[in-house]
Structure formats: C-alpha cells, structure tokens
N, C-alpha and C positions, 0 to 999 in steps of 0.2 A: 504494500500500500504506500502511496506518496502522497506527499499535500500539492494542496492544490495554493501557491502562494499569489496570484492572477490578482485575489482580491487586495491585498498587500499594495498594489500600486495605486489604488483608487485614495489613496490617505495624502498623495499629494506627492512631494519631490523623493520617493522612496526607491532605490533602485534594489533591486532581487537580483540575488548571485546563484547561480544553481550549481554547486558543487558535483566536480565530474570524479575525485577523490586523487587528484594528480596539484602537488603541491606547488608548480611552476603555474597553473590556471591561478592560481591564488594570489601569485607574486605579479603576474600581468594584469589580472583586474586590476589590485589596488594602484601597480602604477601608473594606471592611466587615470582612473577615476579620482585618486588621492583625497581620499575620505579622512577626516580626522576622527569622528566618530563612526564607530560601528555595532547595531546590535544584533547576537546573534541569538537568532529565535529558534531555530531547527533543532531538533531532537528525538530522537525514536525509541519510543513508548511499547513495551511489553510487560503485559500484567505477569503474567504465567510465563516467565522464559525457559528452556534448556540452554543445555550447557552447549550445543552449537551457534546457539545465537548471539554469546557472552562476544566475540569478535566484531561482530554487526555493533555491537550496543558501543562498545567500547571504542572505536571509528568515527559513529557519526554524533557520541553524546560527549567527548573525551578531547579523542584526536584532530575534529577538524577543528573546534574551538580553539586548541591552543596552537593548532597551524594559522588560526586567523590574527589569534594574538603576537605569535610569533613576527608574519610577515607585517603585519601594522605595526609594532617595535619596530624593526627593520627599515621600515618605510623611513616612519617620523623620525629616528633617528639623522638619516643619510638626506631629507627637508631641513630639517634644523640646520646640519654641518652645509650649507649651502646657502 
C-alpha cells in the first residue's frame, strides 16, 4: 500500500519528494530546490508485523529520515561556507 500525497500540494507552496531509496536522488533534489526547512511526514505503519518486514520498517521509518537529515546538514553547511 502507498499514500496517496496528491492532496499535500493543495496546502499551497509544498513541494513532494517521492523517494526512489537511492541516496544521490536525495542529494540532487535538495541541491537544486535548496530548502532550509524540511518536514518529513512519510512512515510505514504495521500493527501486527513479522520479522520479514523489520527491514521494510527500518528503511522507510529510520533510514530515509536520517538520509534526509544527513544530506540537509550537508547542504547548509557547504550554503553557509559560500
């Protein structure tokens, strides 16, 4: 199942990023957009999970977060030094 984030942009100047799970997509969006602020809403939700799905959960509730923090560090950093 995936959301549907379509309605997201009806709120005004909100750009959607649809993560492809390749960590150079992340470093190009932001360099072109250059966002100082970012929220990240995305997360996937299992009541009842197995232990197949712990990798899934851990990826999209974990790892893209802190690839997004990571690469916004990064950014502002190397904005500021300029």
């Amino acid at each position: 199942m995936t959301s549907d984030a379509t309605r997201l942009t009806e709120l005004g100047e909100i750009d959607v990023f649809k993560y492809d799970g390749d960590l150079d997509s992340i470093i190009k969006y932001f360099s072109v957009v250059k966002e100082d602020i970012v929220f990240h809403v995305a997360s996937q939700v299992v009541v009842e999970h197995s232990v197949e799905q712990i990798d899934n959960l851990v990826e999209s509730n974990i790892k893209f977060g802190l690839h997004v923090l990571e690469v916004m560090c990064e950014l502002l950093e190397i904005r500021e030094n300029h």
